[in-house]
MIGU-181069 format. One record per residue: residue in three letters; x, y, z of N, C-alpha, C in turn. Coordinates in steps of 0.05 Angstrom, whole numbers, plus 32768, in hexadecimal, padded with zeros to 4 digits. Layout:
<atoms>
ALAXYZXYZXYZ...
</atoms>
This chain:
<atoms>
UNK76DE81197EEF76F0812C7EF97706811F7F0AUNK771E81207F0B773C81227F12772D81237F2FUNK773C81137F44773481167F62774581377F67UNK775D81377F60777381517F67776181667F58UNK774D816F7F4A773C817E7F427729818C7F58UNK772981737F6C770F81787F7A771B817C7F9AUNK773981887FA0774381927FB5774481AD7FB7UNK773781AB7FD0772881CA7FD6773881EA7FD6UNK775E81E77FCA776781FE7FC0776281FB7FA4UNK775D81E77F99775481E37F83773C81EF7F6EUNK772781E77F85770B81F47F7D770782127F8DUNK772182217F9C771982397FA5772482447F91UNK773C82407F77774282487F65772F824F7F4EUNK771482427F4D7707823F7F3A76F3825D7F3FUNK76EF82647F2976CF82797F2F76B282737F39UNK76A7827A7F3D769882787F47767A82647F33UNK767D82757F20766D82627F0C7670824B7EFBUNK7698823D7F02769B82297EFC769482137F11UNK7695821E7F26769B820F7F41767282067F3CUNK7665821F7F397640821A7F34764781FF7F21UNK764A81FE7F0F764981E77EF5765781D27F03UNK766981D37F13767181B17F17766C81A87F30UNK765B81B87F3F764881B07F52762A81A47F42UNK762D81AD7F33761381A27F22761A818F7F15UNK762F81897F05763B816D7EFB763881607F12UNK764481607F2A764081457F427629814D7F43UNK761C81587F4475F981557F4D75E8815F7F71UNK760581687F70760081877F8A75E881937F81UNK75DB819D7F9475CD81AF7F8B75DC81C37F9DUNK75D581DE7F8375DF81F57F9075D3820C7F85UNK75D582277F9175CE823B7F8175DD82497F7DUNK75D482627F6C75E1827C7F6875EF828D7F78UNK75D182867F8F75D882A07FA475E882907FBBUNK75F9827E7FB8760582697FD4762182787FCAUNK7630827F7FE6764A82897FE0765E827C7FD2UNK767182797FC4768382677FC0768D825B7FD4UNK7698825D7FDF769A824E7FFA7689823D8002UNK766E823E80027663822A8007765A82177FF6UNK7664821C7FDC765C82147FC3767381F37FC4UNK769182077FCF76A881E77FCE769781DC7FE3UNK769481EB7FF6768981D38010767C81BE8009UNK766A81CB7FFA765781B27FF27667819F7FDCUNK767681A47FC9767D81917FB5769281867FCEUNK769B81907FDB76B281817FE976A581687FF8UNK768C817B800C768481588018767481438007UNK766A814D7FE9766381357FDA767B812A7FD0UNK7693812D7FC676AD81257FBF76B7811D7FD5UNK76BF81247FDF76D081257FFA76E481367FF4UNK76F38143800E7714814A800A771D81297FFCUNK772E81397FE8774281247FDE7761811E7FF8UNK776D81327FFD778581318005778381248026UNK77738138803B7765812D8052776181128054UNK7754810A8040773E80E88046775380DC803DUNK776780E28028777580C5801A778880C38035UNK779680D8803F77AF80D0805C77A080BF806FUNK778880CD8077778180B5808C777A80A08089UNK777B809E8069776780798067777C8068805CUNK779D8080805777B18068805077BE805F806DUNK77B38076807E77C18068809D77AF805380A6UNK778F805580A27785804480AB77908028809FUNK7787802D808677988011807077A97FFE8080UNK77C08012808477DF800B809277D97FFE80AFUNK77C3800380BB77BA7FF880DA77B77FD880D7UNK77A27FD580D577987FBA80CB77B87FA580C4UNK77CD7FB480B377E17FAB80AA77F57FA580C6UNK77F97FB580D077FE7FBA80EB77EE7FA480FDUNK77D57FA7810577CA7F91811677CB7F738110UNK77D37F7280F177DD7F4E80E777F57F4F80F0UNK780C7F6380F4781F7F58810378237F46811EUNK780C7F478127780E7F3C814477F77F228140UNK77F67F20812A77DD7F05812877F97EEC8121UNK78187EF8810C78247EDB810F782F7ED48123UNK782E7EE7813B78387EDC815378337EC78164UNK78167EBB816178097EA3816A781D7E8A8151UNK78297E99814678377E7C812D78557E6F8140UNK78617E7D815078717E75815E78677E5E816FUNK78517E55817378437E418187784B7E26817AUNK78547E248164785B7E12815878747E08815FUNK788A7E19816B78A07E138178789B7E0F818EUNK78847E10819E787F7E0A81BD78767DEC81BBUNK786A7DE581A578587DCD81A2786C7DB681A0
</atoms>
């Protein structure tokens, strides 16, 4: 399944008995009688939000990228030497 499949206006679009079947493709367990609503919950925290998790982990990404900026600054010591 498409990650953009599995964003939660996505799967509130779906019926109720599709949303049953592809909780059961990932291997959710779920039932009949669980509201829809709790039905994405659960595929959501076995998937994850798609849109949520990818922003924060391309800012995290970008950090690290950010904290090597100040590692070539010890490279100027070479002009002190």
């Amino acid at each position: 399944m498409a990650a953009a499949a599995l964003e939660q206006s996505m799967l509130e679009s779906k019926d109720k008995d599709t949303l049953l079947e592809m909780a059961k493709a990932l291997g959710v367990k779920v039932t009949a009688r669980q509201k829809k609503s709790e039905i994405i919950d659960k595929i959501l925290d076995t998937t994850g939000p798609s849109s949520p998790v990818s922003a924060p982990a391309g800012n995290a990404q970008q950090a690290p990228m950010a904290a090597a900026d100040p590692a070539p600054a010890p490279a100027p010591s070479a002009g002190s030497a």
